[in-house]
Residue, then its C-alpha position, 0 to 999 in steps of 0.5 A: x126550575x119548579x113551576x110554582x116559583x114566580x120566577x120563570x119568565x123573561x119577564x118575571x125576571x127583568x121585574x125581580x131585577x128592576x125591583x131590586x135595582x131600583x129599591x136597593x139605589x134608594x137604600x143606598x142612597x137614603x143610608x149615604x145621605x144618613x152617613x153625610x148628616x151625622x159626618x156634619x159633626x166636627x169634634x173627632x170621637x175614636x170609639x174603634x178601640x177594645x173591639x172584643x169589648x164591643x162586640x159582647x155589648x152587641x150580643x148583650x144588649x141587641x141579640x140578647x136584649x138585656x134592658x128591654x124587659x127590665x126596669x119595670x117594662x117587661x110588657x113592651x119588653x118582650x113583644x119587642x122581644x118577639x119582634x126582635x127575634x122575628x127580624x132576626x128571622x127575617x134577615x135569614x129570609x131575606x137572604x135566601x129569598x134575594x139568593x133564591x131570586x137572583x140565581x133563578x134570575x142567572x140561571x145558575x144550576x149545579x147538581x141535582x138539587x139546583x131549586x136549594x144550593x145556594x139556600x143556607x146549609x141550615x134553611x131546610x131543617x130545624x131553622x124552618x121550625x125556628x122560624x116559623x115560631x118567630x113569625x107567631x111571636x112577631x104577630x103576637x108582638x105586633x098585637x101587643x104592640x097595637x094595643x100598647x098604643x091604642x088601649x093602654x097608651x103610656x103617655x111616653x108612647x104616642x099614637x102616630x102614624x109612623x107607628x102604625x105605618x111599622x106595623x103595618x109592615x111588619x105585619x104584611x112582612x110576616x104575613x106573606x111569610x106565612x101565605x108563602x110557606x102554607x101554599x108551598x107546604x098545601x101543593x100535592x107534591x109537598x104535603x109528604x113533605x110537611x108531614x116530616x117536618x112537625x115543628x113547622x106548626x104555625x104555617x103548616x096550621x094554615x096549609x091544611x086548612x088549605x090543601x085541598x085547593x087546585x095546584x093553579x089556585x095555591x100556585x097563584x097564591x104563593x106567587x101574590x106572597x112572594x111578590x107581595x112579601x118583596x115589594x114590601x120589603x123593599x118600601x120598608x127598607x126604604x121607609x124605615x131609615x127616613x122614619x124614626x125606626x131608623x133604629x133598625x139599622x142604627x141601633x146596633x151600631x150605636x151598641x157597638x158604639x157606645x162609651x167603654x170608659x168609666x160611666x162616671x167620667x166625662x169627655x175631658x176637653x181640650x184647654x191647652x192653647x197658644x193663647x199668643x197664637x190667636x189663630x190656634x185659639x177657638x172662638x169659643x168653648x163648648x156646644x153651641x153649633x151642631x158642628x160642635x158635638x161628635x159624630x157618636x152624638x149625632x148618631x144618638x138620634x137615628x138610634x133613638x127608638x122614641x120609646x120614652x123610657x128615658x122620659x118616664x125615669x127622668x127626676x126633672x121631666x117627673x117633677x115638672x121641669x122642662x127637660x125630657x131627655x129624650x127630646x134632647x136627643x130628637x131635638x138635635x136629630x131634627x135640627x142636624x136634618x135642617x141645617x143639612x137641608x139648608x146645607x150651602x145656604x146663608x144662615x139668617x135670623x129671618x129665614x130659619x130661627x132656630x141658628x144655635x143649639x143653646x144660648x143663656x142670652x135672654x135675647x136670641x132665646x127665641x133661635x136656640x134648638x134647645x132652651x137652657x132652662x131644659x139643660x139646667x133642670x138636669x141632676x146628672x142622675x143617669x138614669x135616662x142612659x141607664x134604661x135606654x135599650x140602645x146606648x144613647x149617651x144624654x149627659x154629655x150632650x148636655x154637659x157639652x151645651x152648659x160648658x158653652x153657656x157656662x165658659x163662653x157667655x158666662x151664663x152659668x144656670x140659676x144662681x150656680x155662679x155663686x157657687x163657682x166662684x166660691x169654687x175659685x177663691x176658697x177651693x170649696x163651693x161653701x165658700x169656707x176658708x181652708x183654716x176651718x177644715x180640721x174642726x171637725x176633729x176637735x170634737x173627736x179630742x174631747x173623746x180622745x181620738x187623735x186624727x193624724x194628718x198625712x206624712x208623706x215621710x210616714x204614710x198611713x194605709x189610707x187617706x181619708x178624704x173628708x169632701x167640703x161637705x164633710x168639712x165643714x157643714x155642721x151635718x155632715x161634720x157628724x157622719x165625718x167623726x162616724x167615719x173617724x170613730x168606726x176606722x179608730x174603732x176598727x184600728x185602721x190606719x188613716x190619715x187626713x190633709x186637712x189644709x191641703x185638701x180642696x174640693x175635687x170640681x165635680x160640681x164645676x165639671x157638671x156645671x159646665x166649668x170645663x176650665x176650673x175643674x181642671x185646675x182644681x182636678x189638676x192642683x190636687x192630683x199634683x198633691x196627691x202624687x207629691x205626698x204619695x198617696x195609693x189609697x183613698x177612702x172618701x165618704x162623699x159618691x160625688x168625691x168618690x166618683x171624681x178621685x177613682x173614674x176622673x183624676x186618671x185623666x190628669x194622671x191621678x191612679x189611686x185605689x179608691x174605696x167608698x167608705x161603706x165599701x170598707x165599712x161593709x169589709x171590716x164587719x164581714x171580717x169581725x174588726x167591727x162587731x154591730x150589736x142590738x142597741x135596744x131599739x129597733x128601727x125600721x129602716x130604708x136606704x135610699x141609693x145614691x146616684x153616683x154611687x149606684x148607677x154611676x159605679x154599680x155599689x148597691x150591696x155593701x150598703x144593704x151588707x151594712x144594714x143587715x149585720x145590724x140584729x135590730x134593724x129591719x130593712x125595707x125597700x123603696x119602690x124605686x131602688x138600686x137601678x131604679x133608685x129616685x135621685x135626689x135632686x142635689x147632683x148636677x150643681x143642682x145643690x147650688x141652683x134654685x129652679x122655680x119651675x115644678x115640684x122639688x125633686x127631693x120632696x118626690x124623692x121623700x115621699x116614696x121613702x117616707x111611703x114605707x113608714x120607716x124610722x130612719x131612711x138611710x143614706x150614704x152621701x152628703x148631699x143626698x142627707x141634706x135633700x132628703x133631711x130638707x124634704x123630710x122636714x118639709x113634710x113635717x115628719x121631722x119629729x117622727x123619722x131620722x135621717x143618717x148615714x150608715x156611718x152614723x147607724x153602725x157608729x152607734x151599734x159598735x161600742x166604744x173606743x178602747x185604744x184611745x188616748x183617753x182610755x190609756x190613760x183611765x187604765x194607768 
């Protein structure tokens, strides 16, 4: 055993063996007591499936990092980068230095390199230049880390004192690091050694700054790195699962974890009960206890990193609303470390208020973790799980907590009620009777163009599937005759309900009306499949998303195009031929949410845009990903909040930044949002606002195979 290493006594040994002993039992321990607080969940959640799946999430969002540079962050992005890498480092270290430690201690000897057997095979060659540069990189991250905190300070990233703990340890980690392997490389008998190996740059720096020390000082010396890099190790093993870089660990199992189904589908919950049997029927539905939501949600929190990108993207927290997805998360961490606190003990008003996650009742208000107007100020815009780098799932906490309000207590938020309950009766949230849905076509008549309702007996290629909004707003009418005019134009054969079509839920689901939805969901899948229908174009995103992602539920399969998509796919064949119509525009789309980030259609929209020679497109500043929503998903379409600026007029103001002459969209309710808050700035006269149906309509020519014109030509 070389002299140099700290391990060569009794003594030395029994303090490597209390060291290890004792931190690794608080480890334990710590890791079980985080293991029994998010067991308290009570709602079963299967995420072992399509394990290959979830292993290339890991190796793409944790060893690959893909969201954290993106997305506007790419300064925190890479100094996390560099951390990253360090610790990945680190955990190579740690293992032989534990190794190193515990065979020393055991006295285990084999051959005539003993000092290295039981090192990694590839410890002593190129992964010691590797490592060497993380541990520059770590520092580099970690001074920009302390500057990100104390002289640029997002407002997502406060100064704290757990914050400066980490860094501090990580940077004693890396330091010792460095000591240790500059004193080895500086002793007489290792120099040689050193001069073969170059790529050990960033160490060997400090080892000849201080080769010239007596054998006893650098012995001396790596013996304080050594100790001092596993006592600080151990207390920040054991630090960090109590802190909130509990995301160390938790982080990448939460990635292993995260959703595999379609990201517009929510869970769908279980409504099938022997209501004779009353024992069989729950007290109530929804989250209203922490027991009520999954193990995965409980999870979210020890994986939450509290970086605030969540916040920073969130169209309710930038409009002044009350919600911050993030605190959400932290909120339900910290109430399930409570009630684990308070484990075994009778829950009263008087001695912990805070009893339930939510309540729409104005008067226990005061004992609720989570306020409901925070629940209802979200959009379902996704786009704080879009940018979160470690797969925490906000959304269906929040769905979980409205249905609660919504089907329980009868509280749905602001005003949507009504909405429901037009939902209910007339099987549209405009409260339009079913009779009406076919007067769209009749202006279409006076053109000519008939528009076939579906025959099972003689079914079209596709069902055009024309929403409420397409049906019967008088707006929206307009893009619905586009739509018609572009698929007769193109010869496509299509085909309506008509009368028997009804709006799919999707603003029911997202209000919490677990149980209408699925009656509306489940009435149309069994007319869809008693007529026969494979394919369905729809022009509405939120229809859209309803059909393709969410009816598989109720054993609705179809082949669910969005009519852009198809739009995009007969001009790319020639079946539709945009031309100049003498007057150029310059145009700007604004991307849907629940077509963008909830199903990853982005191009065939700007396709459309740019076959049209007279329109020039340009760019929000927040687009595809990192497109603003509306403000209209999430019921909000039907709710009135008082609270902040309206989500919309943001949203306007960044389009109408670019100067455009007609902002562009591809969604009914984003027309409307965006219509209103072009409106309410006065910029009516100046600046249009149409679908992309509606701008190709009017660059396609006429019809020629109408009713109409055959009748011209006889």
């Amino acid at each position: 055993m070389n002299s140099y290493h700290p391990i060569s006594s009794g003594l030395t040994s029994a303090a490597f063996l209390g060291c290890l002993m004792i931190a690794g039992g608080f480890f334990v321990t710590a890791i079980f007591m985080r293991f029994k607080q998010v067991n308290m969940a009570k709602r079963d959640e299967v995420r072992w499936n399509n394990i290959p799946a979830r292993i290339s999430n890991v190796i793409t969002y944790v060893l690959l990092q893909k969201r954290l540079p993106r997305n506007g962050y790419l300064y925190s992005g890479i100094l996390h980068m560099f951390i990253f890498g360090a610790f990945v480092v680190l955990s190579v270290d740690t293992i032989n230095f534990v190794t190193d430690g515990l065979f020393k201690v055991l006295a285990v000897q084999a051959g005539s390199n003993s000092e290295h057997l039981f090192h990694l095979p590839f410890s002593d060659t190129f992964y010691q230049g590797l490592a060497d540069t993380f541990r520059f990189l770590c520092i580099v991250g970690l001074g920009m880390a302390f500057v990100n905190r104390t002289v640029i300070k997002p407002e997502r990233l406060p100064l704290t004192k757990d914050a400066m703990y980490t860094i501090f340890f990580i940077f004693s980690l890396m330091s010792c690091e460095v000591a240790q392997t500059a004193c080895y490389y500086a002793l007489p008998e290792n120099q040689a050694e050193l001069g073969g190996k170059p790529y050990i740059w960033f160490s060997g720096f400090f080892a000849s700054l201080i080769k010239g020390s007596s054998t006893e000082s650098l012995t001396t010396g790596y013996h304080v790195a050594w100790w001092g890099h596993l006592v600080t190790l151990l207390f920040f093993s054991n630090y960090v699962p109590w802190s909130k870089h509990s995301h160390v660990f938790a982080a990448p199992l939460n990635i292993f974890f995260m959703g595999l189904e379609p990201k517009g589908a929510l869970r769908k919950m279980n409504l099938e009960f022997d209501e004779e049997n009353e024992d069989d029927m729950p007290e109530y539905f929804g989250a209203r206890n922490l027991e009520d939501l999954s193990w995965k949600q409980l999870f979210d929190g020890l994986s939450c990193t509290e970086c605030g990108r969540c916040n920073d993207n969130c169209p309710a927290n930038l409009s002044g609303k009350p919600l911050k997805p993030m605190n959400v998360i932290v909120d339900i961490k910290h109430h399930m470390e409570d009630r684990f606190k308070a484990r075994g003990q009778e829950l009263n008003l008087a001695e912990d208020p805070k009893l339930w996650l939510t309540s729409g009742d104005e008067s226990v208000r005061e004992h609720v973790v989570i306020d409901p107007d925070v629940l209802w100020s979200c959009t379902t815009c996704r786009a704080c799980m879009e940018v979160c780098p470690v797969g925490n799932e906000h959304i269906p906490d929040i769905i979980d907590m409205r249905r609660y309000m919504t089907m329980s207590e009868g509280a749905a938020g602001h005003g949507s009620s009504k909405a429901l309950k037009a939902m209910e009766r007339k099987k549209n949230p405009w409260g339009v009777a079913k009779t009406k849905r076919l007067e769209w076509t009749e202006n279409l008549k006076d053109e000519g163009i008939e528009v076939p309702v579906w025959d099972k007996k003689a079914p079209s290629d596709y069902l055009y599937w024309v929403g409420c909004a397409g049906a019967t707003d008088l707006r929206a009418q307009k893009v619905t005759q586009s739509v018609a005019r572009l698929m007769k134009k193109a010869n496509v054969d299509f085909s309506i309900l008509g009368k028997k079509e009804a709006c799919t839920g999707d603003s029911a689901r997202r209000l919490g009306d677990e149980y209408l939805f699925q009656t509306m969901a489940q009435d149309n899948v069994d007319t869809l499949n008693k007529q026969g229908v494979k394919k369905i174009v729809t022009h509405c995103p939120h229809c859209y998303n309803t059909l393709k992602n969410e009816y598989t539920q109720f054993g609705g399969e179809y082949d669910v195009i969005h009519h852009t998509e198809l739009l995009s796919r007969l001009v790319k064949d020639g079946q539709l031929k945009p031309e100049a119509s003498g007057d150029q525009k310059r145009v700007v789309y604004h991307d849907s949410c629940y077509l963008g980030r909830y199903n990853d259609i982005y191009d065939p929209q700007r396709d459309i845009l740019g076959s049209m020679p007279d329109v020039e497109l340009v760019e929000a500043d927040r687009n595809r990903q990192k497109g603003l929503c509306c403000g209209a998903g999430g019921g909000q379409m039907w709710m009135e909040m008082d609270v902040g600026e309206r989500v919309n007029y943001i949203r306007t103001d960044e389009l109408l930044a670019k100067k455009p002459e007609v902002i562009a969209v591809a969604c009914n309710f984003c027309m409307t949002m965006v219509d209103d808050g072009v409106k309410g700035r006065d910029k009516g006269d100046e600046v249009q606002v149409l679908d992309l149906a509606e701008l190709l309509d009017q660059r396609t020519g006429q019809i020629t195979n109408t009713k109409a014109t055959q009748a011209a030509e006889a």
